[in-house]
C-alpha positions in Angstrom: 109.7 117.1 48.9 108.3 119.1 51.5 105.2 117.1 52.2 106.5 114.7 54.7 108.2 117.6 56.7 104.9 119.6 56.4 103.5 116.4 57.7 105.2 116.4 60.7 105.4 119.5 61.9 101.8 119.9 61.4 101.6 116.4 63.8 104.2 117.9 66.1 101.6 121.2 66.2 98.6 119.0 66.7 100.3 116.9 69.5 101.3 119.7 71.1 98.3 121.6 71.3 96.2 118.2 72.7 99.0 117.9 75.6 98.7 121.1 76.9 94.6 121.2 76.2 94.7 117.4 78.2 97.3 119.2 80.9 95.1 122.2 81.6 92.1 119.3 81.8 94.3 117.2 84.7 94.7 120.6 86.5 90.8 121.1 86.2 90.3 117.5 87.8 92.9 118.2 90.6 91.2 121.1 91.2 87.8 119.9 91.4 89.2 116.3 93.9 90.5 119.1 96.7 87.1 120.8 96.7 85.5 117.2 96.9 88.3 116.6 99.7 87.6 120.2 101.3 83.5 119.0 101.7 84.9 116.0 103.3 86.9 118.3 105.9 90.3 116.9 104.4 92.2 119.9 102.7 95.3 119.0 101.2 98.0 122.3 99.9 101.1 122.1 97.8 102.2 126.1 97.3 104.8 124.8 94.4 102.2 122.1 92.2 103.7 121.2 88.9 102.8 119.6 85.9 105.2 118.5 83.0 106.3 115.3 81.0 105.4 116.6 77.5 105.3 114.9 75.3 104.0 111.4 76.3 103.0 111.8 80.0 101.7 113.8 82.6 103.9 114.5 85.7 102.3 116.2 89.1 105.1 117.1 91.3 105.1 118.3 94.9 107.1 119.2 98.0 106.4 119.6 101.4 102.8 118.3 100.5 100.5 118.8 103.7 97.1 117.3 104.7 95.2 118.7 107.4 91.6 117.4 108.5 89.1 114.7 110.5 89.0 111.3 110.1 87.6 108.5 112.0 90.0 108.8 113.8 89.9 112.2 114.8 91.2 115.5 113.6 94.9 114.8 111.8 97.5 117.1 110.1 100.5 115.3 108.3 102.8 116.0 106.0 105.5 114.1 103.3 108.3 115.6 102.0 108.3 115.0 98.1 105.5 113.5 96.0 105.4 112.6 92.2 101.8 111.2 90.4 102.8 109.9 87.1 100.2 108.7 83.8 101.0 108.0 80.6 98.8 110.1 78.2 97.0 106.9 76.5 96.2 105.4 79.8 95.4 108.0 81.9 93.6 105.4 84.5 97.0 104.1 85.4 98.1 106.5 87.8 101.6 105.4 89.7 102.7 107.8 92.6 106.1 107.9 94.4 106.8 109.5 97.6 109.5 110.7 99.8 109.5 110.3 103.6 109.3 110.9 106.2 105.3 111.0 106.6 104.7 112.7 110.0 101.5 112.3 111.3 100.4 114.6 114.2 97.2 114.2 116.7 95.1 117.5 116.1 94.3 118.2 120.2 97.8 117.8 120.4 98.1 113.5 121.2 100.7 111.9 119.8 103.2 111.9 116.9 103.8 109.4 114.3 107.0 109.4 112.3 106.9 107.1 109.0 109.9 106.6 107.3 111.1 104.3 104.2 113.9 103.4 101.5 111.3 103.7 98.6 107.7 104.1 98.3 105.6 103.4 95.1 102.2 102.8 94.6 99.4 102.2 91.6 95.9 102.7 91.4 94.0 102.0 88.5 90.3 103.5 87.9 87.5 102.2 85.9 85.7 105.7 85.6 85.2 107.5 88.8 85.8 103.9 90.6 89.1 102.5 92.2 89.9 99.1 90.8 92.8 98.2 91.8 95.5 99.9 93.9 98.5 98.5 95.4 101.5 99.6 97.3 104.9 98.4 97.8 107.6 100.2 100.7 110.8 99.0 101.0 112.6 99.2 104.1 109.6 100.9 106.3 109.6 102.2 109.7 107.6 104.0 111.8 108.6 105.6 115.0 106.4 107.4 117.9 107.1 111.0 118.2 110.6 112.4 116.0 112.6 110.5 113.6 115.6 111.1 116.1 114.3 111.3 119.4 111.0 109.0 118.7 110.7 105.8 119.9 110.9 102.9 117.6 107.4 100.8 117.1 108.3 98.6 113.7 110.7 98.4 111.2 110.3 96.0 108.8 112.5 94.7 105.0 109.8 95.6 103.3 105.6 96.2 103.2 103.0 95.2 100.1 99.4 95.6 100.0 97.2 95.0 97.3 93.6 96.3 97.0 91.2 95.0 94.1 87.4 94.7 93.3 86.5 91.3 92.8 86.3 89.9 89.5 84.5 87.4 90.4 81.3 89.3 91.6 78.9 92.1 90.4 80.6 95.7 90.8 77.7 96.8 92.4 78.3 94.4 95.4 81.3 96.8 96.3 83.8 93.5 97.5 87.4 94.2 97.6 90.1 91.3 97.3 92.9 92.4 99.6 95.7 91.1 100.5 98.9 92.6 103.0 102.6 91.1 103.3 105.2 92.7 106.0 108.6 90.7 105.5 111.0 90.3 108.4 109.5 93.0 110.6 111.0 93.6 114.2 108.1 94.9 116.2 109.7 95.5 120.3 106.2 94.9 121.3 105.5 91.9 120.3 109.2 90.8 121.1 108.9 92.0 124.7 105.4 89.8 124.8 106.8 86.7 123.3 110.3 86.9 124.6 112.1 86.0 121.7 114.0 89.0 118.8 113.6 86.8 115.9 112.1 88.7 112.7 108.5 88.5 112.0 106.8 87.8 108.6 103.2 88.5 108.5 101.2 87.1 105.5 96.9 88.3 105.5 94.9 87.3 102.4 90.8 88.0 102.5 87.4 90.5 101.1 85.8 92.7 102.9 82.4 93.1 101.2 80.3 96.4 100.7 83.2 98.7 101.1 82.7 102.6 100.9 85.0 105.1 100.1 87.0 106.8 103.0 84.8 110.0 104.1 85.3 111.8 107.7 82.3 110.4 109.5 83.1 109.3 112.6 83.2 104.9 113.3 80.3 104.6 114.6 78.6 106.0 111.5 80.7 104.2 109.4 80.4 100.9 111.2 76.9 101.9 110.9 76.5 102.2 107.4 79.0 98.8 107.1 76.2 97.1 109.0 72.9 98.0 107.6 74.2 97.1 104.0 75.0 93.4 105.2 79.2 94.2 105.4 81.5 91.5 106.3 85.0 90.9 106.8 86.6 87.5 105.6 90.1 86.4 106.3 91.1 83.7 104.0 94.4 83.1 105.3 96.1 84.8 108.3 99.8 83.3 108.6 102.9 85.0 111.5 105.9 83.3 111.4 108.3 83.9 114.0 111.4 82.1 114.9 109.9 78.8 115.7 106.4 80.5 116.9 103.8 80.2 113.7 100.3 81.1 113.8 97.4 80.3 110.3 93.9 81.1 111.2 90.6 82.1 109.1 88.0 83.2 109.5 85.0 85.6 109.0 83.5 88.7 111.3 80.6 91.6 110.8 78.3 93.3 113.1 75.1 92.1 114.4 71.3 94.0 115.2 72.7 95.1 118.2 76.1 96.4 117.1 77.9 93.6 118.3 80.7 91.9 116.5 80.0 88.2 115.3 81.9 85.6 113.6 84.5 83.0 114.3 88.2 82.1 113.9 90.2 79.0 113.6 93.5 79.2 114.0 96.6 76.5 114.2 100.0 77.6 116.1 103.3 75.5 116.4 106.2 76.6 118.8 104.2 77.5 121.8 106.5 76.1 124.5 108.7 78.4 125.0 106.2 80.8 125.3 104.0 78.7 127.3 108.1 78.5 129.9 108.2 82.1 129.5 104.7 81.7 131.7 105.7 79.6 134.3 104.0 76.6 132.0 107.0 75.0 130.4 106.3 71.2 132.4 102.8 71.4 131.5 103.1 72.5 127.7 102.5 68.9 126.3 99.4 68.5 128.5 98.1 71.9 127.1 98.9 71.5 123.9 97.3 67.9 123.8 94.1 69.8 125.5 94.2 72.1 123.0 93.8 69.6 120.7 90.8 67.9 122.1 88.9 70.9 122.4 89.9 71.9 119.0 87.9 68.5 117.6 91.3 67.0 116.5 90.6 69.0 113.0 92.8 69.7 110.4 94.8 73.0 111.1 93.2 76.3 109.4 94.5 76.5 105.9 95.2 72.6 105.7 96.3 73.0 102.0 99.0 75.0 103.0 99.3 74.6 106.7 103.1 74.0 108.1 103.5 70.2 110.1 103.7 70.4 113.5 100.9 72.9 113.7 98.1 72.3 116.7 94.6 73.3 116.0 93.5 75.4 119.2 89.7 75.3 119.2 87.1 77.1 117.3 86.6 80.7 118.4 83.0 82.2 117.9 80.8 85.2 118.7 77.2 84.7 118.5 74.5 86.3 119.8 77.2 88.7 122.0 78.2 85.2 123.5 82.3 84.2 123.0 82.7 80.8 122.7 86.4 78.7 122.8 85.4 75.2 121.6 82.1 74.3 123.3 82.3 76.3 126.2 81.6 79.8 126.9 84.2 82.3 128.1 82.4 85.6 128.4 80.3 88.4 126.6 81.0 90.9 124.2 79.9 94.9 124.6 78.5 96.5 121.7 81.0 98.1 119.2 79.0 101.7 119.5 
């Protein structure tokens, strides 16, 4: 009568002692990622890091996490105020991370400060070894603010933010293409209100690849863009859609860099509601002749994304870069300088 409880507590024992051996093993990886990090000149300090969820899962906990280090973009410190990295114990790959704003961003030679702020924020990654395969993130209610969160001054604020990052399944791993793809729903941006003279909400829908992508290190852009170049890199945008009050824009295309470090590709784009913005000009009698000359240079095509293209959208003519040469339809509009 004592077997089964022997049993148990003998599987209780055993299921105890692989959590906390598997625990002390995710501690030895976090450990050895912030060295990695530290040779990258991106050091990253939590003084109160905790790990729990016995029995099933593994919980890292921190507050007040704080990043300081170069990026492309320069030397950066930031910090965020709470941060949680959850995996279940039989699928540790699956890691899903929650954070707590506000993300404050701060230029290292003392430039300007970013304040990022949101109603939730929760995002997955998934590896397949040491290799990202998937990661996405979802925010709801984002914001982001230049300088303080009370004195700052407001840039966007948006209902919600999604972006999903994935290596093609439809290629070899080894060519390094990411699907991605980037929703922000009912955003009010006071620049681009200001510039289009209308406050309606903004919905902004982008859907490509980018193709041999690297992991993030400190190098500068130029190296970078360098290394982007030389491996035969390239950007495609499958569908770009903006939707603003009556104003809509869909365009695709495809960009990368040529020998001489100069961006190449082309776009075509379609765009309905242009009249007011054409009146806001000082154009408003002569938007039906514009817009019909739009047409004729844009070879009367279909509009970009014709499969899912809105009616009533013009096709404005084909944008291209060749050779460092910008082209609008058929004729040429000026040159391009190299990117570095």
């Amino acid at each position: 009568m004592f077997l089964p409880v022997s049993f148990l507590v003998v599987l209780l024992a055993g299921w105890s002692a692989f959590w906390f051996v598997a625990r002390a093993r995710v501690h030895d990886a976090i450990t050895i990622w912030l060295a990695q990090e530290a040779e990258q000149q991106r050091r990253w300090s939590c003084p109160d890091r905790t790990i729990s969820g016995f029995p099933f899962r593994f919980e890292v906990r921190c507050t007040d996490l704080r990043f300081v280090g170069t990026t492309p973009a320069g030397s950066v410190t930031g910090s965020v105020a709470h941060f949680l990295a959850v995996a279940q114990v039989y699928k540790p790959n699956h890691v899903i991370v929650e954070a707590g704003g506000p993300l404050i961003v701060d230029s290292g030679d003392g430039g300007e400060r970013l304040t990022f702020n949101w109603q939730s924020f929760d995002s997955s990654a998934i590896f397949a070894g040491n290799r990202l395969d998937r990661f996405s993130i979802v925010v709801a209610g984002p914001s982001v603010r230049a300088g303080g969160e009370a004195d700052g001054v407001e840039v966007l604020r948006a209902q919600s933010w999604q972006s999903h990052l994935r290596i093609d399944p439809e290629r070899p791993p080894e060519d390094h293409v990411y699907d991605i793809a980037v929703t922000l729903h009912e955003a009010r941006i006071p620049a681009l209100d200001a510039l289009l003279g209308t406050p309606d909400v903004a919905s902004i829908v982008f859907k490509g690849a980018i193709t041999e992508a690297a992991p993030f290190t400190a190098r500068t852009p130029a190296v970078e863009l360098e290394r982007w170049r030389t491996a035969g890199g390239r950007l495609d945008i499958d569908e770009l859609g903006v939707v603003k009050g009556e104003q809509r824009l869909q365009a695709l295309g495809s960009f990368s860099v040529d020998d001489q470090r100069r961006p190449q590709g082309h776009v075509e784009a379609s765009v309905a509601g242009l009249e007011p913005l054409l009146a806001r000009f000082g154009l408003g009698g002569r938007s039906s002749l514009i817009l019909g000359g739009l047409s004729i240079l844009g070879g009367n095509r279909a509009p970009a994304n014709a499969e899912t293209a809105d009616a009533g959208l013009t096709p404005l003519p084909r944008i291209e870069i060749r050779n460092g040469q910008v082209s609008v339809g058929p004729i040429g509009v000026g040159r391009v300088a190299p990117l570095y």
